[in-house]
N, C-alpha and C positions, 0 to 999 in steps of 0.2 A: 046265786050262781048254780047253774046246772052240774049234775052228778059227771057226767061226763070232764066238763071245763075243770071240779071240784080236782078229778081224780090225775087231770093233766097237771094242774097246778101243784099236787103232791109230788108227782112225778119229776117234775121238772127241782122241786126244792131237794129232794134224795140224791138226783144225778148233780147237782148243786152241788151239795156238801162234798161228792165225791170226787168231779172236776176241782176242786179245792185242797180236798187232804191232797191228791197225785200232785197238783201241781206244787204244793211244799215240796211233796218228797223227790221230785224232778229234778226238785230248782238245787236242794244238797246234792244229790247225783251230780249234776252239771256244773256244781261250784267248784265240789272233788274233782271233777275229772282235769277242768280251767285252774285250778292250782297245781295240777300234777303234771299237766302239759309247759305250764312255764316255769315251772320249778327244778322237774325233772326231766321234760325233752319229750321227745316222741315214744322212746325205748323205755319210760317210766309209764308213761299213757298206755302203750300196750300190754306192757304186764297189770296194770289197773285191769286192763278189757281182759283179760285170765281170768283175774281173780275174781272178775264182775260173772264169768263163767260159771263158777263155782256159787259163787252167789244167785244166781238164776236157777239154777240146777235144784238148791237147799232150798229156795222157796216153793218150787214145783212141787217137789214131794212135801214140804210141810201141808200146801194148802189142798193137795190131795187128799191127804192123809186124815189133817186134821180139819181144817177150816170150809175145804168145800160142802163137805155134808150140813157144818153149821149151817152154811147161810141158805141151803137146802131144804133144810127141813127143820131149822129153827128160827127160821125169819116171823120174826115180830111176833113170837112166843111170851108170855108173862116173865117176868122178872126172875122169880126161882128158879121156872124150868131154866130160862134163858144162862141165868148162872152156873148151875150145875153143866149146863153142855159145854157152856165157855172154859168151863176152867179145866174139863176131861179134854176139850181140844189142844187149848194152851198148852195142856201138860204135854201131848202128843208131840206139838210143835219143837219145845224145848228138846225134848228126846231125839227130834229129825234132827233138829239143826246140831247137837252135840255128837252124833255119829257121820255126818258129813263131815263137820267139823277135823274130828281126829282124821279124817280121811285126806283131808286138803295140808293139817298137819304132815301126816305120814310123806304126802307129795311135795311139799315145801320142802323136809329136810332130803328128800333122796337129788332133787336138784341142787339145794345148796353144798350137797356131796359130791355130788355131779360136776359142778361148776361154781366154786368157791365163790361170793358174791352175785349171784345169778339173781335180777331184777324178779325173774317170775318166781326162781323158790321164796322168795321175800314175800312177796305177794301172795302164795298161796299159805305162808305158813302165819302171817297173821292175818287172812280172813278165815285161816280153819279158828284160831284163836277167837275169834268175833263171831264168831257163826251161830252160837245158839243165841248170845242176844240177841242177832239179827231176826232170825225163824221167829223169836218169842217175840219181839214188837210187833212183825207185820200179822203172826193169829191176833194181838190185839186191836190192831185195827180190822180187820174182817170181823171179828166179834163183834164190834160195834155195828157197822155195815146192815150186819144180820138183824141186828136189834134196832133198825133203823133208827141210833144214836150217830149218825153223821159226824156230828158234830163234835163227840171225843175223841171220834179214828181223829178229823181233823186237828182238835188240841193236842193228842198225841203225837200226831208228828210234828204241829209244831215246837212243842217243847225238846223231840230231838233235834229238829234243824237248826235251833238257834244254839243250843249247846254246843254242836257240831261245829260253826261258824266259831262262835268265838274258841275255839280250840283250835282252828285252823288260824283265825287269826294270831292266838298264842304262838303259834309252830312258824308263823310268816314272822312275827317280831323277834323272836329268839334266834333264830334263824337252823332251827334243829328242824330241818325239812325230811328226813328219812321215812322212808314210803311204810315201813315199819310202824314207824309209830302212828303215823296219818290214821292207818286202816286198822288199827288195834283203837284210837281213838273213837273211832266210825263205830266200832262194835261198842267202845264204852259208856258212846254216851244212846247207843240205843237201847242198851237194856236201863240206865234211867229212864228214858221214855217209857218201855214197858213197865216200870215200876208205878212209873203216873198211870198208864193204862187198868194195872190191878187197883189201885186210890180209886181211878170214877168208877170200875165194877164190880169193888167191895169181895174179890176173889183173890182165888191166888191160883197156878198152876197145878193140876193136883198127876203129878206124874206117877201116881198108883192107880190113877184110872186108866189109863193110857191102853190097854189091853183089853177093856173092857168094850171102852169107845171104837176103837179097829175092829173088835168081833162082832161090833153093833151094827155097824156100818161098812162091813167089809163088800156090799154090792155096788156101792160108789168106790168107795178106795180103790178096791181095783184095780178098776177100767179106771176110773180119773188119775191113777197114780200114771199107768200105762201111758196116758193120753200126755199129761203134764211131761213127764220126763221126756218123750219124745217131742212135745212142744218145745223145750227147751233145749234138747241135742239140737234139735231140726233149726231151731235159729241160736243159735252160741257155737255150732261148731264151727263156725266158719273161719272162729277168729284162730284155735291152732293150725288147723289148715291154712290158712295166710300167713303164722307167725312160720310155719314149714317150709312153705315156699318162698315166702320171699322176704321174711322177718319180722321183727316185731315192730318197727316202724311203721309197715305198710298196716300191722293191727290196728295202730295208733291211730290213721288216718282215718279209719276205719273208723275206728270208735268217736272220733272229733266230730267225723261230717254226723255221725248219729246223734250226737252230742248239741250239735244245732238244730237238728229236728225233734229236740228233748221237748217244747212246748206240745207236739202232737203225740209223743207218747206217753206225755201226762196226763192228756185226754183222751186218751184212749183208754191207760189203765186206770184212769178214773171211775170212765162208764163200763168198764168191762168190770170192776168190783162190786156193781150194782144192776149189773144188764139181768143176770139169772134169776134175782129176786123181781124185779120189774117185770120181767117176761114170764113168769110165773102168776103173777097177779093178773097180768094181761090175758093167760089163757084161760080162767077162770070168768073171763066176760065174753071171750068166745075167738073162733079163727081170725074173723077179720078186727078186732084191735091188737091180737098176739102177731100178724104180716106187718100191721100199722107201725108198732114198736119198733120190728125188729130194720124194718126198710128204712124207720128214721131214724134209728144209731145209726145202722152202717151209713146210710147217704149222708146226716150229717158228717160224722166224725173223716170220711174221706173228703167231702169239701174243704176241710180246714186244712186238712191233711195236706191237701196241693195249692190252696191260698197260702200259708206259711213257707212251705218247698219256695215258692215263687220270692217269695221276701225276703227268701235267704241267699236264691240267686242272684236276684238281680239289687237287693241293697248292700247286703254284705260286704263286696266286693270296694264300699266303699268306708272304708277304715277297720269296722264293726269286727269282721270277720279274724282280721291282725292283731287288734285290740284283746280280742276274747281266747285267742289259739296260739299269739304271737308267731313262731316257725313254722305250726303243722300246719297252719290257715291251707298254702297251697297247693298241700297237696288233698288235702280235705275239702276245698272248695270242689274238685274236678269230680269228686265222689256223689256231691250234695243230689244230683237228681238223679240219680240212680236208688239213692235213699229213698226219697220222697217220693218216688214211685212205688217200690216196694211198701212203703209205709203206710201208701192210701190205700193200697189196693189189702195189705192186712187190716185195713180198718172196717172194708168191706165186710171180712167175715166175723166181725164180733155179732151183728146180730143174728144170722142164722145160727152161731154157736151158742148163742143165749138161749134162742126159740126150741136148740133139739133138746138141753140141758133141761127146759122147762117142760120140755113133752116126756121126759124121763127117758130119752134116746142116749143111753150113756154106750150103747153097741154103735149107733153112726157115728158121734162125736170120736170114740175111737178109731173107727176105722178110717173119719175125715182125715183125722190126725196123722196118722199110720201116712197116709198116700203123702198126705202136705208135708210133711215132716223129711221123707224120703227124698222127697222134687226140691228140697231145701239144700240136704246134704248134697245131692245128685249135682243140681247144672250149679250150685255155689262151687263144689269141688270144684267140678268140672271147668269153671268161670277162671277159680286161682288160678291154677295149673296153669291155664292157658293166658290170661288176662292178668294176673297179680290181683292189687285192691281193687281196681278198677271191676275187673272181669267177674272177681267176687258177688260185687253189689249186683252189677245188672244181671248176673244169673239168678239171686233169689228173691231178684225183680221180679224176674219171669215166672220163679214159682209160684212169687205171692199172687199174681194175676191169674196162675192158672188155678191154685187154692183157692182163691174167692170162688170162683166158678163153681168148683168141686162143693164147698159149703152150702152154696143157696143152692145148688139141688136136691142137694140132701135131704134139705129142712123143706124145701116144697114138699117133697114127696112124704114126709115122716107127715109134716103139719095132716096134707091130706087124707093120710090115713088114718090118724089119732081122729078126723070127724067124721070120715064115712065109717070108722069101725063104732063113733057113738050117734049116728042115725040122725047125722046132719048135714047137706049138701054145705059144700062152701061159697056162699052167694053176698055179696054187698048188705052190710046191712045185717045181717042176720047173727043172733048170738045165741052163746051155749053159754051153761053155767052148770058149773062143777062142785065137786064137795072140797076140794084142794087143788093143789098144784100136786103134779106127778112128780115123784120124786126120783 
């Protein structure tokens, strides 16, 4: 087997394992959200999409903070070092998710003060209660990732999805269905999972490093914390903004049609927890396998993107759709390609956001972000207001199509000048070779 074929075929078994772990972790998202639409309605699905808010928001900054420099700059490191980083990250993690946490607490109880019974104070006040196990499993899986251990991120989550399930199942036979205990359970059983994750890495969290690690790597945290958090305003705000306008129903709907296009964002955040490590090894062989890489995420992962959309519209509608949403189906069906437009065209830009991250462009990745993130809030607002659910989606439709754009120019232009400034035209064929990836 040729070095080249050699290196595709690793390639393809890392993006493997990852497409793997995400789709576990999808397939619990999407179970949670399928028992809280037929158990508790549409008005329970959208306080879920709140508190999925909060939840999106706590991993942004955990994996800023702590996890993205890991798989940065300790991708496929020996064992000790790889430990000792793991466990100063983990600790970081644990620490992010416990002060979001009391945060989503503090907001929980000012609504249920507010509004005595309030589905969203419910909701945000036991995901603040879940929230550091939540942050502490997923740096365990990124730990692995980094350590091209695949395959325990993967055992890892499975061991939380199946705990998860039969707990859900407990909560369906008993018939104590309160949204309460659902999401305090979601946290309980993921910090088992994280407990399985310290077992395969023989560590533990060490939250006295935690200060060390941030002042080690405070030139990625940064900018990535900056980037992340606005990553996630930029796509999560949409949902108060609709519960504003036009309640939390129309959230629901919101979050159901996303809920059927959960197969593509399991692969998407699959290949995105392993794109930066890949495209880092890629630029080490030169420009043209690192364009290679990054053309064949995005082009793949959008082809699925709108092959799937398509199966949703047009089979769904025959029973599938009633079966899985029961009430919200119709109004989440009218939403579905508005999704899956948005969704493919954000699939486009995971690899130019691989390609700058591995050229060490943590100044364009921000400033990408900054524009996309803004075009997000901007015509999604702007969509509610005017359009309700509906107007929502296709306005950060529009963004995500106009963000793709904005990414691969970026990264052409960053790629280009990372070769001309090391005294190589960019021509077919031709390779460069480095002493590492830029970090």
């Amino acid at each position: 087997m040729s070095r080249i074929a050699l290196w595709r075929q690793q390639i393809a078994g890392r993006l493997g394992w990852a497409v793997a772990d995400q789709a576990v972790s999808s397939l619990e998202n999407f179970l949670l959200g399928v028992f809280v639409a037929n158990v508790l309605g549409a008005e329970g699905l959208g306080a879920l999409g709140l508190a999925f808010v909060a939840y999106s928001i706590a991993l942004s900054c955990s994996r800023a903070l702590a996890t993205d420099a890991l798989m940065i700059r300790f991708s496929g490191t020996a064992g000790d070092v790889w430990r000792t980083a793991a466990s100063a990250a983990t600790g970081v993690a644990l620490l992010t998710g416990t002060a979001i946490g009391v945060i989503c607490v503090g907001l929980g109880l000012i609504l249920k003060a507010a509004e005595p019974g309030s589905e969203a104070g419910i909701a945000f006040l036991a995901i603040g209660i879940a929230m550091p196990a939540l942050t502490l499993q997923d740096s365990w899986r990124c730990a692995f990732f980094a350590a091209e251990r695949g395959a325990r991120a993967f055992l890892v989550d499975v061991v939380w999805t199946v705990l998860f399930l039969s707990l859900l199942m407990v909560v369906h036979l008993t018939g104590n269905t309160s949204l309460m205990l659902v999401l305090i359970g979601f946290g309980a059983t993921a910090l088992v999972a994280a407990v399985a994750g310290m077992i395969y890495a023989r560590t533990v969290p060490r939250v006295h490093a935690a200060r060390s690690w941030l002042r080690a790597h405070r030139d990625l945290g940064t900018r990535f914390l900056v980037e992340n958090v606005v990553m996630g305003a930029g796509g999560q705000i949409r949902a108060p903004v609709v519960a504003a306008a036009v309640g939390l129903a129309a959230v629901g709907a919101i979050r159901a049609a996303e809920m059927l296009i959960g197969p593509v964002a399991a692969l998407l955040m699959g290949i995105s927890q392993v794109s930066v490590p890949e495209a880092a090894r890629a630029l080490r062989k030169g420009s043209g396998p690192l364009l290679r890489l990054c053309l064949g995420i995005s082009a793949g992962l959008a082809s699925v993107a709108f092959a799937w959309g398509l199966v949703v519209i047009v089979i769904f509608p025959f029973g599938i759709g009633s079966m899985l949403l029961d009430g919200v189906w119709p109004d989440a069906h009218r939403l579905v390609l508005g999704v899956m437009v948005s969704s493919a065209f954000g699939c486009l830009q995971i690899g130019p956001s691989a390609g700058l991250r591995a050229l060490g462009r943590a100044d364009r990745t921000m400033r990408c972000q900054l524009v996309v993130s803004a075009l997000f809030i901007l015509l999604g607002t702007v969509g509610a207001v005017t359009g309700g659910a509906l107007g929502a989606v296709w306005g950060t439709a529009i963004a995500s199509a106009v963000g793709s754009a904005i990414w691969w120019w970026q990264f052409l232009r960053a790629r280009r000048e990372y070769f001309e400034a090391a005294g190589e035209l960019i021509r077919p064929g031709k390779h460069f070779k480095t002493t590492g990836a830029a970090a």
